[in-house]
Structure formats: structure tokens, C-alpha cells
ZADO-1210 file (C-alpha; in nm, 4 decimals, padded with zeros to 6 digits):
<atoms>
<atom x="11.3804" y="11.4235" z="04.7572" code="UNK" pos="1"/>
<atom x="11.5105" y="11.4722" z="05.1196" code="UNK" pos="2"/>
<atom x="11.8273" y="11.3386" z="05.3056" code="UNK" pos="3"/>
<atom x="11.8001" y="10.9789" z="05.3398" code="UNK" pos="4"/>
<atom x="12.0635" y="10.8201" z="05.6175" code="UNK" pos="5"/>
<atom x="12.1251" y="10.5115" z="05.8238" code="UNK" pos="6"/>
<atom x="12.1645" y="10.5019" z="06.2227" code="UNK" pos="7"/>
<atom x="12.1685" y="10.1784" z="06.4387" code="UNK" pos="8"/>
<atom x="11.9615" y="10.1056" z="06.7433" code="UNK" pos="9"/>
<atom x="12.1751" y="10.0297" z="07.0264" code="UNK" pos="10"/>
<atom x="12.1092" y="09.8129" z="07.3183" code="UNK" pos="11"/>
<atom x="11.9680" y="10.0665" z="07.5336" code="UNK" pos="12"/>
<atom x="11.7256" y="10.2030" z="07.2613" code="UNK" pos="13"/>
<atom x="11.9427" y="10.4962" z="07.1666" code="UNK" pos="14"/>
<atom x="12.0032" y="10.6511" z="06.8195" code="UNK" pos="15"/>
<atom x="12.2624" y="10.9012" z="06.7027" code="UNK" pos="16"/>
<atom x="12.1041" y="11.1270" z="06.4755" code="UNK" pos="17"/>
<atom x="12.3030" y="11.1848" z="06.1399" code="UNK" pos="18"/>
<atom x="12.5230" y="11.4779" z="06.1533" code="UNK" pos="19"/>
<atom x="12.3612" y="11.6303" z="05.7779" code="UNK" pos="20"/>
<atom x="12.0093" y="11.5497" z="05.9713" code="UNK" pos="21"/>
<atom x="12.0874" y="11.7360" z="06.2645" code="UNK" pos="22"/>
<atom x="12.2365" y="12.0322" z="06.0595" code="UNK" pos="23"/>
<atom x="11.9744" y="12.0089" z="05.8511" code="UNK" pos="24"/>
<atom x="11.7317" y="12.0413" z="06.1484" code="UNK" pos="25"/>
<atom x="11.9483" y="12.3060" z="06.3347" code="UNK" pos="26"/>
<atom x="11.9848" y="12.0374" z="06.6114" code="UNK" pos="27"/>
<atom x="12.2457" y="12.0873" z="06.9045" code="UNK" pos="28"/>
<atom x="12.3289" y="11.9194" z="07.1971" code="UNK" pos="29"/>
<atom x="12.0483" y="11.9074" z="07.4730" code="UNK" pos="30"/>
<atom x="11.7983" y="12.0296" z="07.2190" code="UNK" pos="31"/>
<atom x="11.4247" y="11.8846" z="07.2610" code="UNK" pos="32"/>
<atom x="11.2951" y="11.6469" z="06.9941" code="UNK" pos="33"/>
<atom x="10.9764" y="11.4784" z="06.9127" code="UNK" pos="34"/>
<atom x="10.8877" y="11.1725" z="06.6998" code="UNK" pos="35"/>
<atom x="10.5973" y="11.1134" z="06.5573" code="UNK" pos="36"/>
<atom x="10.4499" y="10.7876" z="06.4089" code="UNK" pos="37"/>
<atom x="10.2736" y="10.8258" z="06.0536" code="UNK" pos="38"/>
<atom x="09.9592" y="10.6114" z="05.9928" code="UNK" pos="39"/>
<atom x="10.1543" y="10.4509" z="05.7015" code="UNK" pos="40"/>
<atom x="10.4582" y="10.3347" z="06.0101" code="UNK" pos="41"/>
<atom x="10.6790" y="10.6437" z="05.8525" code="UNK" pos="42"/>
<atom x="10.8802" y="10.8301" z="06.2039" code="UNK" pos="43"/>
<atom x="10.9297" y="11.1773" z="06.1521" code="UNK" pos="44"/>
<atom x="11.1803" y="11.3405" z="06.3800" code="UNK" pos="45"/>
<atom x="11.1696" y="11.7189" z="06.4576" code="UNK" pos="46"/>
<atom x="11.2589" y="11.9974" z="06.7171" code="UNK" pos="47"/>
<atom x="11.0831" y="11.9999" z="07.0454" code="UNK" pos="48"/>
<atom x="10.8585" y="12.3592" z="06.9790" code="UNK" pos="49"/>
<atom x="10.9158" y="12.5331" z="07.3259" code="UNK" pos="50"/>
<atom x="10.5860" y="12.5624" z="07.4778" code="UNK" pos="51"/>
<atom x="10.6059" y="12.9821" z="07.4703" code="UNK" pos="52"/>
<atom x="10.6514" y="12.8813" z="07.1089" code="UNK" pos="53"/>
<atom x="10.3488" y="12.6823" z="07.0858" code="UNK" pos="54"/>
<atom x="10.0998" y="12.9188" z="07.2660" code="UNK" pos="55"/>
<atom x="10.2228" y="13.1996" z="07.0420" code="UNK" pos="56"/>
<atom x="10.1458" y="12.9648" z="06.7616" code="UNK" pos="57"/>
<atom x="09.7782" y="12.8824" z="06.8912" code="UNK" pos="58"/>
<atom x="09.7555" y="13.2788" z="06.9574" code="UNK" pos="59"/>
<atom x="09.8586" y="13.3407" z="06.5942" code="UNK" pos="60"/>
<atom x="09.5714" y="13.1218" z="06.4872" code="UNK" pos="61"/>
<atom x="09.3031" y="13.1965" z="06.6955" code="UNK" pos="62"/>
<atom x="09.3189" y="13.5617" z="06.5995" code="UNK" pos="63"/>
<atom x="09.3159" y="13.4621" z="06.2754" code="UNK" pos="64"/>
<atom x="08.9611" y="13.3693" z="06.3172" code="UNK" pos="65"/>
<atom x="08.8522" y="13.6484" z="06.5149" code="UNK" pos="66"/>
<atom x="08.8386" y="13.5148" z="06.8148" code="UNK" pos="67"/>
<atom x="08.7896" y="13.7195" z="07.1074" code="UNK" pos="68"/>
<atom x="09.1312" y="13.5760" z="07.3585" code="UNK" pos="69"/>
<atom x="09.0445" y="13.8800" z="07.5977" code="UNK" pos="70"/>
<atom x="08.6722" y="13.7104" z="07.6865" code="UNK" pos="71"/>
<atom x="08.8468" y="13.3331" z="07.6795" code="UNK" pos="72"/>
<atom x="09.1194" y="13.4769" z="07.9148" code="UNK" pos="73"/>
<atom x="08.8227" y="13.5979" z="08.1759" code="UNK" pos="74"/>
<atom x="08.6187" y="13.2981" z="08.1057" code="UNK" pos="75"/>
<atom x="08.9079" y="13.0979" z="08.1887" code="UNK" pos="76"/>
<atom x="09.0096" y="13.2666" z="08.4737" code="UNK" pos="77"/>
<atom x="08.6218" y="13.2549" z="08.6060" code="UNK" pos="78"/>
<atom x="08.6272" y="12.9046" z="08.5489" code="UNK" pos="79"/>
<atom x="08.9251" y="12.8358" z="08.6958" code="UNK" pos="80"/>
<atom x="08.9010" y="13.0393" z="08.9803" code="UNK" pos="81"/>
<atom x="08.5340" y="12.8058" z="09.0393" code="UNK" pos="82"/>
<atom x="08.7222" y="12.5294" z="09.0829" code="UNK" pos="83"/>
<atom x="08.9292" y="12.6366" z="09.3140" code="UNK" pos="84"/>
<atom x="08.7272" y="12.7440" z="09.5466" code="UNK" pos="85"/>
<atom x="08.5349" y="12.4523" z="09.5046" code="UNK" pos="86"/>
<atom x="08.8514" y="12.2276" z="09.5926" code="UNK" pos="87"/>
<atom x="08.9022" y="12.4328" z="09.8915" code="UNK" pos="88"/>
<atom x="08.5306" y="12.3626" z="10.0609" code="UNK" pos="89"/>
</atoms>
């Protein structure tokens, strides 16, 4: 089983994170995190990804499936560069 801890909610809605959590989590000062509610009312806390992080991550998975990111990269810029001009009429 995983580390199990206590923290109190203050006033403001603040929570001190656990020290063994946040070495656990490799969690500084200033660092980026995210909670997410579970269906079954469970919070899971983790490290903000960076989003140069996250777009590798997408990368990493869409040529995993053989996807052609050179043809979405012109689509997008065609598409993009539609609306603009269209927003500029």
C-alpha cells in the first residue's frame, strides 16, 4: 500500500502537503500541481506536467499509431492561417 498522511484545511483553503508526500513526489517549492477528483470522491495529487512535457507526450503517442504529424502540422497551419484571414476581412 502507499503513504497514507493527515493535513488540515486551513481557513483560507490551503493545505501543506506532507513532507514524505512531497519527497515522494519530487515536489519543491513553486512546483505546479494538479488534483484530480476520482468518480468514487478519491483526490489524487500530482506534478503539474509542463506543457513541452505534455506535447512531447501526445507526439510520443501519435507516432505510435502512425500518424502522419508532418500533414496535421500543414493542415493545421492551412486551417489556421483560414481563419485568420477570415478575422481580418
Amino acid at each position: 500500500m502507499g503513504i497514507t498522511e493527515d493535513a488540515t484545511i486551513t481557513s483560507k483553503g490551503q493545505i501543506t502537503i506532507p513532507k514524505e508526500i512531497r519527497d515522494a513526489l519530487g515536489l519543491d517549492a513553486g512546483t505546479e500541481v494538479e488534483f484530480v477528483l476520482e468518480d468514487d470522491g478519491s483526490v489524487r495529487v500530482r506534478p503539474k506536467e509542463p506543457p513541452t512535457e505534455r506535447l512531447q507526450g501526445i507526439r510520443e503517442r501519435l507516432t505510435d499509431r502512425d500518424v502522419d504529424l508532418a500533414a496535421m502540422r500543414r493542415e493545421s497551419k492551412r486551417a489556421w492561417g483560414g481563419k485568420e484571414r477570415e478575422e481580418r476581412l
